[in-house]
N, C-alpha and C positions, 0 to 999 in steps of 0.2 A: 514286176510290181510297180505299183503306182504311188506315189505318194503327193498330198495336198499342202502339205507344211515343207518338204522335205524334197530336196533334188537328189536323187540316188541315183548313184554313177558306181558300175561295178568293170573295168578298163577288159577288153581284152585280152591285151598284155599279161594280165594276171590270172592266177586261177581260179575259180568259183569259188564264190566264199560261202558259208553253210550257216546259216544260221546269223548272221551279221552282213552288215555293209561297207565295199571297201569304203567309199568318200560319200559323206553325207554336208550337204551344203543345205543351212540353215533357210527357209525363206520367213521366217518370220521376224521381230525387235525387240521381244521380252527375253530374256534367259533367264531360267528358272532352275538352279542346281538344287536336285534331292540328294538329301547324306544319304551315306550309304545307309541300307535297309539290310537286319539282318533277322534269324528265324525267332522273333520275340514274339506272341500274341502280346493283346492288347493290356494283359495282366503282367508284363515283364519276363514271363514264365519261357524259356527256349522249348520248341517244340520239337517232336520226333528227333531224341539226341543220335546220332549217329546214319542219320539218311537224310542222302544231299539232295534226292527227286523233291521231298517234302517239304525239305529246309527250304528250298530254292522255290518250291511255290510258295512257300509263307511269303519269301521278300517281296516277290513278286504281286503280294495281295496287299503287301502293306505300298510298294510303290503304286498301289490303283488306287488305294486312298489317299496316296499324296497326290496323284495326280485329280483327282476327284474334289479335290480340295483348291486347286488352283484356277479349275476348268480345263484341263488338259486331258489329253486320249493318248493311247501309245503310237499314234502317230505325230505324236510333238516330240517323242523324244529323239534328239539328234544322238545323243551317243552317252553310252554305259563303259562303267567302266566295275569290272566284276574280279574278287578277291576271294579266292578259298583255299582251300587245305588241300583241294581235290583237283587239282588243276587240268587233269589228264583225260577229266571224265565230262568232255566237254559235249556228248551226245546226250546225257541229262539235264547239262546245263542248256543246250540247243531245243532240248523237246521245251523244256518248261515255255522259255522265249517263244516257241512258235506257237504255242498255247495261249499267252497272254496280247503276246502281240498279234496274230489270228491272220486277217488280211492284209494289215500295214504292213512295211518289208521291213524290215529288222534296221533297227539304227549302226551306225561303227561301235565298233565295242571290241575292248580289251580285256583279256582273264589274265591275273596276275597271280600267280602258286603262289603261298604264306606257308609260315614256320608256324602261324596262330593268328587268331583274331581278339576280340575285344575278352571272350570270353570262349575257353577250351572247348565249351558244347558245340558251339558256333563252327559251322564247316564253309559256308559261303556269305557276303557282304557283298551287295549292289549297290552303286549308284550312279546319278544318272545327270545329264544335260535337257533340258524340255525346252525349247524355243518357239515362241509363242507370239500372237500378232499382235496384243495387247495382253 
């Protein structure tokens, strides 16, 4: 994969990574950090309690409106860094990612297992790095 904002470098030395990138080297001057985003609609309300496919596409809709709001695409973003309950179920969290980010290659990104988040409903919390040329 190719990227325009984005030098991705995945070593041979290493193994294939799925759904992420080992080394993402920024080429653009702005950085633009989104808080984390978690499964809220626009009314505060946690959506679909207890299903991480859905929770995780809500974040994912609401990072498209930050990004939508900056001028940014999901090829700005360098790198996520992703927080849930569910830490092991990381081929959900892989389908959403390759859903949203589509032809860009997947930025570096980290999943970190929680004991909880902001609130009990809440199963997953993304956010994110966007490096941008202005």
């Amino acid at each position: 994969m190719h990227s325009k904002h984005r030098e991705i470098i995945n070593p041979s030395t290493i193994h294939d990574p799925f759904g992420y990138t080992h080394v993402v080297i920024p080429k653009g001057k702005k950085i633009v950090y989104l808080s984390g985003q978690v499964a809220w609609d626009r009314d505060l309300q946690v959506i679909d309690i207890g299903d991480l496919a859905k929770q995780t596409d809500m974040v994912y809709q609401n990072i498209q409106h930050a990004l939508n709001e900056v001028g940014a695409t999901w090829d700005h973003i360098a790198k996520t860094t992703i927080y849930t309950t569910q830490p092991h179920e990381y081929a959900i969290i892989g389908a959403a990612t390759a859903k949203f980010f589509g032809d860009a290659p997947p930025p570096a990104q980290t999943i970190i297992g929680v004991t909880g988040l902001a609130l009990p409903e809440f199963l997953i919390e993304i956010e994110a790095t966007v490096v941008m040329d202005e």
